[in-house]
N, C-alpha and C positions, 0 to 999 in steps of 0.2 A: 504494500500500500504506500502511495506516494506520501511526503509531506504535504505539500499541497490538499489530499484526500482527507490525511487524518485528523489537520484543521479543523477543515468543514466538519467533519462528525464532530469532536468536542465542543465545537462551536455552537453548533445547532442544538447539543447536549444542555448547554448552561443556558440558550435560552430557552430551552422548552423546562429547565431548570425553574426561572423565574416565570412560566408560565403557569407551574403549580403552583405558585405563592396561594394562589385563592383557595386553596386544601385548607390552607389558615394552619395554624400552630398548632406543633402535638407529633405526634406519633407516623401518622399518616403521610405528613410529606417529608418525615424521614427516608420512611420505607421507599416512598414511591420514588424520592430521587436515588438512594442508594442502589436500591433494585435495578433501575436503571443504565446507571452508572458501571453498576458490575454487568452485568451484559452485555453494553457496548464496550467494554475493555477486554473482555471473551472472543470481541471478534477477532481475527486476523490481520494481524498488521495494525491495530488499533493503537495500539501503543509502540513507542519508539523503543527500541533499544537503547539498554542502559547497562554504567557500570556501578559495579555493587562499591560501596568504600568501608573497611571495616574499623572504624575506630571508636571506639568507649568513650574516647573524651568529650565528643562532640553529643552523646547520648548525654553524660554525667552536664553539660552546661545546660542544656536544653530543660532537662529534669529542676536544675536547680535554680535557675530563674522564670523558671513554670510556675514555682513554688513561691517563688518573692513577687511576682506579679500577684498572682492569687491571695496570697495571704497581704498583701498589700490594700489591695482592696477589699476585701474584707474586712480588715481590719477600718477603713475609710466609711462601708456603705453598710456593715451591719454592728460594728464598734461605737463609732462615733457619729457617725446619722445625719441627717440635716439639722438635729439638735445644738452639734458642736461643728460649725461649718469649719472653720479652721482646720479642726484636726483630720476632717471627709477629705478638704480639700488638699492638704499637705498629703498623707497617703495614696491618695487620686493621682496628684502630678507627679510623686514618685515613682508609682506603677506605670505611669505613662512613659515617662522618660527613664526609667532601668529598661522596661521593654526596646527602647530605639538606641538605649548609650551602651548596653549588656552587648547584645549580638554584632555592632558597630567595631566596640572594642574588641571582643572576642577576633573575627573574623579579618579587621583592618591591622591589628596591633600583636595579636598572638598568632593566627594561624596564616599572618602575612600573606592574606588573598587581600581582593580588589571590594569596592559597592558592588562592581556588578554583577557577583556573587550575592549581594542581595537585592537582586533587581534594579537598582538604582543603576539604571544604564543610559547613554542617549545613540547607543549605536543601533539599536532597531525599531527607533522609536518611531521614524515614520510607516512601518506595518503596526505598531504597535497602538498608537492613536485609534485608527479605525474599530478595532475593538472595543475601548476603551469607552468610545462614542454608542455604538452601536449596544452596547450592553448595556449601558446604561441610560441610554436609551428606551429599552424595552421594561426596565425598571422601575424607572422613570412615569411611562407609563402605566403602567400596570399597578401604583402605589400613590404618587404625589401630583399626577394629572389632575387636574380640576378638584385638588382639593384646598377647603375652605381653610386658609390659615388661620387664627387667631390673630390678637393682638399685637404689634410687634415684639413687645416685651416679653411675650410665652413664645417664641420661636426663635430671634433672631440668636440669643444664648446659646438657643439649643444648637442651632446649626453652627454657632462657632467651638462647641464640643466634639460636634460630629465630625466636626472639619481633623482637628487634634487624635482624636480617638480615631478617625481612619488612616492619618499616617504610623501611629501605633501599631493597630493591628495589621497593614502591611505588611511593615519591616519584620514586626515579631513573629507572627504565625504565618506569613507567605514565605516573604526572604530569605526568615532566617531558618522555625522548625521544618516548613514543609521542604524549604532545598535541602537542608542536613537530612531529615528524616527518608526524602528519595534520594540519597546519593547513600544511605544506612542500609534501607531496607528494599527497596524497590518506588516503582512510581504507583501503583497498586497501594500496598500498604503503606507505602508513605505518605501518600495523599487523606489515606484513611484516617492514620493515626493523628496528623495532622489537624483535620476536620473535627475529631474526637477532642483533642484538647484545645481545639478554640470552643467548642460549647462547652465542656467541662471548666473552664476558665468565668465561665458566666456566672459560677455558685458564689466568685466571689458578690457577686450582686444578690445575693441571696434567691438567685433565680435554680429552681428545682424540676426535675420530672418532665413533661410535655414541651415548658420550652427548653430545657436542655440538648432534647431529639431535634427538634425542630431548629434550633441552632447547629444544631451538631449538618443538618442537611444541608442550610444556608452557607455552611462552613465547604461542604465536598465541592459545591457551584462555585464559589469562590476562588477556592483550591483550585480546581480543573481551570477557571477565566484566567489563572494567574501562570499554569504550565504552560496553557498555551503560547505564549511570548515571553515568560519570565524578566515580565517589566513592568514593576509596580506602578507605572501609569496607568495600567489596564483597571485599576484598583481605584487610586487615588489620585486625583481629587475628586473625581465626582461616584464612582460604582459604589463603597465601601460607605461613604459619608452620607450619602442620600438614603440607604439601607437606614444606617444608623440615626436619622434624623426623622425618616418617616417611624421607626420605629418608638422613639421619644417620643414624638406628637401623637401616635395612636396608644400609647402607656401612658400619658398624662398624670405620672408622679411627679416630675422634676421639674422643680421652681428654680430657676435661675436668674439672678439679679444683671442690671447692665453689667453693674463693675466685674461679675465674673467673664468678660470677654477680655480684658485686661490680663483676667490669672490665667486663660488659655494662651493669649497671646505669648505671652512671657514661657509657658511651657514649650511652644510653637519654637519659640526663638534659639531656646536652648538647645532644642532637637534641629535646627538647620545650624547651630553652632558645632555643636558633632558630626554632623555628616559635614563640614566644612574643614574640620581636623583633621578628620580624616583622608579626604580629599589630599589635603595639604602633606598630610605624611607618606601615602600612599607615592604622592608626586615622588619625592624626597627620595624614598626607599629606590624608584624605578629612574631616579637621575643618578644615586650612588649605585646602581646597577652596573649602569650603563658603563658609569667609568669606570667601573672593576673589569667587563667585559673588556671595551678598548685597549685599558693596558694591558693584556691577556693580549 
């Protein structure tokens, strides 16, 4: 099966992905995308060829900032509450930014690979865009078309959340677990495993049972949008954050004040600070390369 071929089936995969959103939450558009999903990877040539990597370490970080995300918030949304916003919000933008500066450092500083190791690429971006559009797009519609906003004050917070929490979950569960975990186990289970602890990741929100699966689904469509070109544009700005946003306005728990666009901001800033270090070291490393090579 061509590249070109296997595309189009993944592709047509995550939207017919987001075509079952209207299952609604729970159980059932688990099933129904995983079902799915495992079938078309049954086929022939459905999947690329891959090489297997075998190292512990990269399990042992994965496992142990899985763990400080999690109990990070947790400790933010079912500790300290909207009662003690302070202390919600310190542990929030912790979780937020270990998730983007953990797998950064890891990958840029220890295991001396590049971003575009975590999708932070611009060498295929212009196939990548198309996607990017077109999937979010059809999510787009199928969610926040003609719907009735609120106030500005009950939204526009939100979406500057959404905005933050989708370059998060990119880097962390696209980038970073689901490339470690297919370059660990296969693109099959690593996709799986993947999908599995981005809903499992959601208890820190005290979120249980139905929506756990039904995230856990959200999480495979995801996963598969993000193999396809492994270029977190396909994600973010707009796939990831529009989920996340339409998702808050139909939850209608979370009160968010102006001034918390400011605390986003500032967590925003920190996270393009990192990836700007790294950039800059990455350069550094691959200029003292070079001049080792030369004199050689």
């Amino acid at each position: 099966m061509s590249n070109r071929t296997r595309t189009m089936l993944w592709s047509g995969w995550v939207i017919l992905g987001f075509l079952l959103l209207p299952i609604g939450s729970g159980p059932w558009y688990f099933v129904a995308v995983a079902a799915s999903g495992l079938a078309l990877s049954l086929v022939p040539g459905a999947l690329p060829s891959s090489r297997r990597l075998a190292d512990p370490q990269d399990l042992f970080v994965i496992a142990g900032l899985f763990v400080a995300v999690v109990a990070l918030n947790r400790a933010a949304f079912v500790g300290f509450t909207q009662d003690h916003v302070l202390g919600l919000f310190l542990c929030f933008a912790g979780a937020l930014l270990l998730g983007v500066a953990g797998p950064v450092y890891y990958t840029v500083w220890v295991r001396h690979r590049t971003l575009a190791d975590l999708g932070v690429r611009r060498d295929n971006l212009r196939a990548a865009v198309p996607f990017a559009l077109g999937f979010a797009g059809v999510q787009f519609g199928l969610t926040l078309w003609g719907y009735d906003l609120p106030a500005p004050v009950d939204w526009v917070p939100l979406l500057a959340m959404s905005l933050v929490i989708g370059v998060f979950e990119s880097v962390f569960f696209r980038g970073f677990i689901q490339t470690r975990l297919e370059e660990q186990l296969g693109p099959v289970v690593g996709i799986a495993v993947a999908a599995a602890l981005y809903g499992a990741y959601h208890v820190g929100f005290e979120m249980t049972g139905t929506d756990l699966l039904f995230l856990t689904g959200l999480g495979l469509v995801y996963a598969v949008a993000f193999a396809i070109v492994r270029n977190l544009v396909v994600l973010w700005p707009l796939l990831t954050p529009l989920g996340s946003f339409y998702a808050n306005l139909q939850g209608g728990d979370i009160e968010l004040p102006w001034a918390s666009i400011a605390g986003f901001a500032d967590v925003l800033g920190l996270m393009v600070l990192v990836g700007w270090l790294a950039l800059r070291h990455q350069r550094r490393a691959g200029s003292a390369q070079a001049r080792v090579s030369h004199s050689l």
